[in-house]
C-alpha positions as CSV (number, residue, x, y, z in Angstrom):
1,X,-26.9,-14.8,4.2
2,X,-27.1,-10.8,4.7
3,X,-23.3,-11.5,7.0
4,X,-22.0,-13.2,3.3
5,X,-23.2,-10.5,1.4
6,X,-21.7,-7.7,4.0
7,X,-18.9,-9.7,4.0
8,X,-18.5,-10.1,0.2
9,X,-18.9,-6.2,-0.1
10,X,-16.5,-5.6,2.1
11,X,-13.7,-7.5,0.5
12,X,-15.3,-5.8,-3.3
13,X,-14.7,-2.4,-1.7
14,X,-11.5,-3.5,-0.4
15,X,-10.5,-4.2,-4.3
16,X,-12.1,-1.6,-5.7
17,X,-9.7,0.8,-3.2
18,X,-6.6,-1.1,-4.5
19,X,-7.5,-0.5,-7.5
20,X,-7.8,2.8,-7.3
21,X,-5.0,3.3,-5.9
22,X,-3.0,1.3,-8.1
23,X,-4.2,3.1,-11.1
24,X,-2.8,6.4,-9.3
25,X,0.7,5.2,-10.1
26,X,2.0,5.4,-13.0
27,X,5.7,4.2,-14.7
28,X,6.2,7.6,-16.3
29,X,5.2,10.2,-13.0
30,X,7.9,12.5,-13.2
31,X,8.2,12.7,-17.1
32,X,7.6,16.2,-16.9
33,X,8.7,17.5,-13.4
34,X,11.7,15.8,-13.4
35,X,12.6,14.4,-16.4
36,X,16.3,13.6,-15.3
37,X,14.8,11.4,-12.0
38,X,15.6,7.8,-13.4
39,X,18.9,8.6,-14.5
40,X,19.9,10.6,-11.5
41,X,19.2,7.4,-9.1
42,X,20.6,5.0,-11.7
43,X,23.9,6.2,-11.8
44,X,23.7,6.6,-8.3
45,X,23.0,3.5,-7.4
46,X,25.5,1.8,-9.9
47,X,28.2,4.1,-8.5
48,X,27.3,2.8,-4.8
49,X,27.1,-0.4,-5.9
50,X,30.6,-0.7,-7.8
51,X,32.1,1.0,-4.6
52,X,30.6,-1.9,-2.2
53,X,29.3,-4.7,-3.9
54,X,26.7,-5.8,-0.9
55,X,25.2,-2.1,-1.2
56,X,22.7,-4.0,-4.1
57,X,21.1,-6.3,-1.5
58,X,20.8,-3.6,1.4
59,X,19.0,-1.0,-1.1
60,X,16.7,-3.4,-2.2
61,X,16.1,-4.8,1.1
62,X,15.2,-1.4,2.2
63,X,12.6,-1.6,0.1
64,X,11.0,-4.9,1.4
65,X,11.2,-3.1,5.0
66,X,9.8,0.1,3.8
67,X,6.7,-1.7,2.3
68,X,5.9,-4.3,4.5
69,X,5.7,-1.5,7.9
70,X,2.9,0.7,7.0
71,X,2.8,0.9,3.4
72,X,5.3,1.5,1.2
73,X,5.8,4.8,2.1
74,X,9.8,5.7,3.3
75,X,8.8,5.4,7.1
76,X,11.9,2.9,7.5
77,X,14.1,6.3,6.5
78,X,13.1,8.5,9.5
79,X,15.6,8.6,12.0
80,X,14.7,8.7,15.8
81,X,14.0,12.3,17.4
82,X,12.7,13.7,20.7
83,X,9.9,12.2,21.1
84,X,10.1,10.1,18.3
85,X,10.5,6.2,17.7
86,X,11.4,5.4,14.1
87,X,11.5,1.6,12.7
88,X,15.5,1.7,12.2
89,X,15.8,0.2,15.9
90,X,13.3,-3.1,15.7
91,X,14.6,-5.6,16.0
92,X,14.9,-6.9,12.3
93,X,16.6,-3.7,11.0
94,X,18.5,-2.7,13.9
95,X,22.5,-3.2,13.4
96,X,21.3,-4.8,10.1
97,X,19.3,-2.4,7.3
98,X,21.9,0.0,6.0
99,X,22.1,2.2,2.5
100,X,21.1,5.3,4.2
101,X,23.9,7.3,3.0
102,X,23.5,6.2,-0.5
103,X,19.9,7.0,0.1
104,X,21.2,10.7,1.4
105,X,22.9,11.5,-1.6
106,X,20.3,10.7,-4.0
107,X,17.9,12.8,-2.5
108,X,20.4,15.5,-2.0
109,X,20.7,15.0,-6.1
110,X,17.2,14.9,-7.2
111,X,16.4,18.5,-4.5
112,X,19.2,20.2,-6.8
113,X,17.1,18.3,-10.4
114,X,13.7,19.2,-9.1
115,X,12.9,20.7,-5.7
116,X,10.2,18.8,-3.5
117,X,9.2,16.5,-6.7
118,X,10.6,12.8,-5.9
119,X,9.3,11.3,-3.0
120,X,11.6,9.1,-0.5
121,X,9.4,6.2,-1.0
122,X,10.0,6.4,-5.2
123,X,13.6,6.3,-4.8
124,X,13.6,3.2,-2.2
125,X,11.4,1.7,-5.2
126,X,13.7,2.7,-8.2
127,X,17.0,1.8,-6.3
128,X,15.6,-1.7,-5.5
129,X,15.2,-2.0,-9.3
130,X,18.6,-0.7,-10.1
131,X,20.1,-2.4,-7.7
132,X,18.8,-5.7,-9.1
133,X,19.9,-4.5,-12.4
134,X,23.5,-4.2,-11.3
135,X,24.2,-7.5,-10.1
136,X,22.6,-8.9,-13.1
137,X,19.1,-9.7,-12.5
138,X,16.0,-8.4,-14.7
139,X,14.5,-5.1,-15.2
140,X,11.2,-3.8,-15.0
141,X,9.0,-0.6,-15.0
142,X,8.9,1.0,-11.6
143,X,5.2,1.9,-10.9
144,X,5.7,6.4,-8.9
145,X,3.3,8.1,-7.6
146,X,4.2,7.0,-4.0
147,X,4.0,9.8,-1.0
148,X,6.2,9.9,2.1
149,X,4.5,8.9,4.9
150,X,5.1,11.5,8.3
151,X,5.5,8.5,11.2
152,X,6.9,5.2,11.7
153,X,6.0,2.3,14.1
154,X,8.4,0.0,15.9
155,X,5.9,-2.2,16.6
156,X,4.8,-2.9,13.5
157,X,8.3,-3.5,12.5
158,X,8.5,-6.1,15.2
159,X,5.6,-7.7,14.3
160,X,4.9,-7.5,10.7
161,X,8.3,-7.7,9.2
162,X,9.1,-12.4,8.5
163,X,11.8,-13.2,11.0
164,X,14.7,-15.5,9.8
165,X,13.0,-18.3,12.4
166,X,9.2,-18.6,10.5
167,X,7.8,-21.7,9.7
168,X,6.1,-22.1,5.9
169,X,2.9,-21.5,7.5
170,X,4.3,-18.5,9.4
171,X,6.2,-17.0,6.3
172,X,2.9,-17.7,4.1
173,X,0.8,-15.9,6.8
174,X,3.2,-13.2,7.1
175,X,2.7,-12.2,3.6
176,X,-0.9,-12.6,2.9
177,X,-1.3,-10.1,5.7
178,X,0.3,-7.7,2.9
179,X,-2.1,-9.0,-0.1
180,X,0.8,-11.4,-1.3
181,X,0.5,-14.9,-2.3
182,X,2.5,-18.1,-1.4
183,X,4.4,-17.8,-4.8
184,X,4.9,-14.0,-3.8
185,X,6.6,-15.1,-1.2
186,X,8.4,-18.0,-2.4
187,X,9.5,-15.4,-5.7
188,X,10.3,-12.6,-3.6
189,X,12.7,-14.7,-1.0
190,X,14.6,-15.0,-4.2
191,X,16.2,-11.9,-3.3
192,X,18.1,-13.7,-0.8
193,X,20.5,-14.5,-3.6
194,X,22.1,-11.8,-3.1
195,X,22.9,-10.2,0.6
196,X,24.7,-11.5,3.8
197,X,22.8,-12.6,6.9
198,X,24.1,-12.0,10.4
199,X,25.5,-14.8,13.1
200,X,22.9,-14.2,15.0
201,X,20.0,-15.1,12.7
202,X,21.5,-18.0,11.9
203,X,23.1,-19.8,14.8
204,X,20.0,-21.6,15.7
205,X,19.9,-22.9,12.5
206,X,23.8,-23.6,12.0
207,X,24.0,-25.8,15.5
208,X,20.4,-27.4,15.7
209,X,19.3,-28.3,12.6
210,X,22.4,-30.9,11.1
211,X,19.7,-32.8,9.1
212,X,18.7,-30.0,7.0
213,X,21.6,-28.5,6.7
214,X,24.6,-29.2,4.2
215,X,27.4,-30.2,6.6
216,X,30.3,-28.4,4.6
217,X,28.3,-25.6,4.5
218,X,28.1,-25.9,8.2
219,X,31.8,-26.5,8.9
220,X,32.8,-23.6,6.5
221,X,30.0,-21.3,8.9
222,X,31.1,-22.4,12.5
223,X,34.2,-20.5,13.2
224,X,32.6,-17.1,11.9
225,X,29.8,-18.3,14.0
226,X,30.3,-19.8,17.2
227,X,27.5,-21.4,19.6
228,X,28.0,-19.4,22.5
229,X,25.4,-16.3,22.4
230,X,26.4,-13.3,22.2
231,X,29.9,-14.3,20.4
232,X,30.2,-13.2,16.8
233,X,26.3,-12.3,16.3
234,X,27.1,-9.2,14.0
235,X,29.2,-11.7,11.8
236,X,28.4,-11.9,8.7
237,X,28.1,-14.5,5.8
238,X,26.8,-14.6,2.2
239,X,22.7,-16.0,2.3
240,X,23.8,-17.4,-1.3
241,X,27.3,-19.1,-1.0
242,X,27.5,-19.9,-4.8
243,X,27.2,-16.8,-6.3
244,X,27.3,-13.7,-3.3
245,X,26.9,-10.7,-5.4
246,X,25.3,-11.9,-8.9
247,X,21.5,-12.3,-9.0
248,X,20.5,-15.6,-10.3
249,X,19.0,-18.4,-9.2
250,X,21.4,-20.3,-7.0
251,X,19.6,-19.1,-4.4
252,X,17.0,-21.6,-5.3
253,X,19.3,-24.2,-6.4
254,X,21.3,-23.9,-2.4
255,X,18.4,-25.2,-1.0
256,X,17.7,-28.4,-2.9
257,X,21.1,-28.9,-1.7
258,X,20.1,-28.2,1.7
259,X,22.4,-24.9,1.9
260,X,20.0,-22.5,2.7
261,X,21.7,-20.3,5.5
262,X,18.7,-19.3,7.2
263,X,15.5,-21.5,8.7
264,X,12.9,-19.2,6.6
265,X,15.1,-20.1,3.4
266,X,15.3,-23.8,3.8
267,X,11.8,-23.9,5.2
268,X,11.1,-23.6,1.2
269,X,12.6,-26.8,0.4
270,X,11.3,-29.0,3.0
271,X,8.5,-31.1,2.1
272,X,6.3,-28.7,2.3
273,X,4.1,-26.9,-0.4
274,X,6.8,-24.7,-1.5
275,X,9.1,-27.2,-2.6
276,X,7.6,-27.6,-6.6
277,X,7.9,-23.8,-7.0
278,X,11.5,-24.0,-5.5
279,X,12.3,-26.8,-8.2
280,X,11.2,-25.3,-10.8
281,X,12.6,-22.1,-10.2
282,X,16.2,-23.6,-9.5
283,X,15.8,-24.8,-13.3
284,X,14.5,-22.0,-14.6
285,X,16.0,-18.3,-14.0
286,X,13.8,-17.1,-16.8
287,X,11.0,-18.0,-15.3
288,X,12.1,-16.7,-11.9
289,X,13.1,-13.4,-13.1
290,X,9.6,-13.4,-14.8
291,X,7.5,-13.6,-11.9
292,X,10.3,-11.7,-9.6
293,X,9.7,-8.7,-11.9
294,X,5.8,-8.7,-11.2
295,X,6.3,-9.8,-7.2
296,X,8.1,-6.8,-7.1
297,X,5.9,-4.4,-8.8
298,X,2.9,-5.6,-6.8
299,X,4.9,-5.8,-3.6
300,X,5.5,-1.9,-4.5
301,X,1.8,-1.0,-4.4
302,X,1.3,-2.2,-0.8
303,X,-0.4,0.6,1.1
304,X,0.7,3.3,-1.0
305,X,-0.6,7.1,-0.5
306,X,-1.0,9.2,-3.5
307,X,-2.5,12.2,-4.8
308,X,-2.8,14.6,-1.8
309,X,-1.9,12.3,0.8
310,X,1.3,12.5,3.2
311,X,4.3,14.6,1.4
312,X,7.2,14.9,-0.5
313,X,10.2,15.2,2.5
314,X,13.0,17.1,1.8
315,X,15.4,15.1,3.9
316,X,14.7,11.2,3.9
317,X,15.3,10.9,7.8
318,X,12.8,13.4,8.9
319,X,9.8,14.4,8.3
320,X,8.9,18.3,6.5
């Protein structure tokens, strides 16, 4: 009895934390020490994403990377130094996150708006938004407050970012590690419909899974991605073959047609647990874009620091 009772205070002091934390953020932050900071990284962000259409996906991936290695706290930004391992070079992100130099120039724009006021971590957060916004998906109010976290870990980036090869069970593991649920997860790999995935994360898939996987799909995949390793892994092609750069829900609506690029997509249409929520959301983009919105904004409140805590970096890459 007294091991439940330790236990169960535990996990209420665990809340009560998040909670806490939670309640330090707040949608309107920088109303009055930098009133311009929305704008300044809209526009932005809908400049770099008219210029290069994919630049929506890769800014809001960024974010997912950023928040699922230590808190959602800009550690994917910092750039390796003497000394120094960031996350850019795991194995998930390297030769794959980009948006950096859109990233660069926001900052560089908000330090001239408001010195030392917008935190790295907020503008991964607010692009991600935008971004989504761009290519036609739904709004909602980004939660600031964030700090910039001072270190990185590659190993955490190995380990806790979901690899293109999970299982359900892996994938559903993977995220309840972060506090998210199975329809988290299933909501938030909607974001595949927009965003290109690389040869190499897919070849497996493309060449040993023909029962799961749409066979003109397949044939349209095989000569940007051959079977020999190590030919054509940084190769791209679009995770959502219907509609590339528009966010809807024909990501959802691929894999009940088996096109799903990579295993971790099609793993939520196949027989498994995940496959009513994928229904239902291929019928229903409302419905998806309702609970996409609140993924994301609890998603953003992984492991944030606040108040006091880390800083405010004046260049994204490094730490002050």
């Amino acid at each position: 009895m007294a091991s439940r009772q330790s236990f169960a205070c535990y996990t209420m002091a665990l809340m009560l934390a998040a909670a806490a934390v939670s309640a330090q953020l707040s949608t309107d932050f920088y109303e009055e020490t930098c009133p311009d900071a929305l704008d300044i990284i809209e526009s932005a962000v809908r400049a770099a994403v008219s210029k290069e259409s994919r630049m929506g996906a890769s800014l809001l991936r960024l974010h997912f990377h950023d928040c699922f290695v230590n808190g959602c706290d800009g550690s994917v930004l910092l750039d390796d130094a003497p000394g120094f391992t960031g996350e850019k070079t795991a194995t998930p992100n390297k030769n794959s996150i980009r948006g950096f130099e859109v990233v660069d120039d926001i900052k560089a724009q908000l330090e001239d708006a408001c010195a030392q006021t917008v935190s790295c971590a907020d503008i991964l957060a607010v692009a991600a938004r935008d971004s989504v916004v761009a290519l036609g998906g739904p709004t909602w109010d980004v939660e600031l407050g964030r700090r910039d976290g001072t270190t990185a870990s590659l190993d955490d980036a190995n380990n806790d970012l979901p690899a293109p090869t999970m299982d359900l069970s892996d994938l559903i593991k993977a995220f309840s590690k972060k506090g998210l649920s199975e329809t988290d997860m299933i909501v938030l790999s909607g974001g595949h419909t927009i965003g290109q995935a690389r040869c190499i994360n897919f070849r497996a898939r493309l060449y040993n899974e023909t029962t799961t996987l749409d066979a003109s799909l397949a044939s349209s995949l095989k000569p940007r991605c051959p079977s020999a390793a190590g030919n054509g892994d940084d190769n791209t092609s679009p995770l959502d073959p219907s509609t590339s750069y528009v966010f809807d829900n024909f990501y959802y609506r691929n894999l009940l047609r088996n096109k799903g690029l990579l295993h971790s997509d099609q793993q939520l249409f196949n027989g498994g647990s995940a496959d009513a929520q994928t229904r239902a959301y291929a019928s229903d983009m409302a419905g998806f874009f309702d609970d996409f919105r609140d993924a994301m904004v609890k998603m953003g409140g992984i492991g944030v620091v606040t108040g006091s805590g880390g800083q405010v970096r004046l260049n994204c890459r490094k730490a002050n």
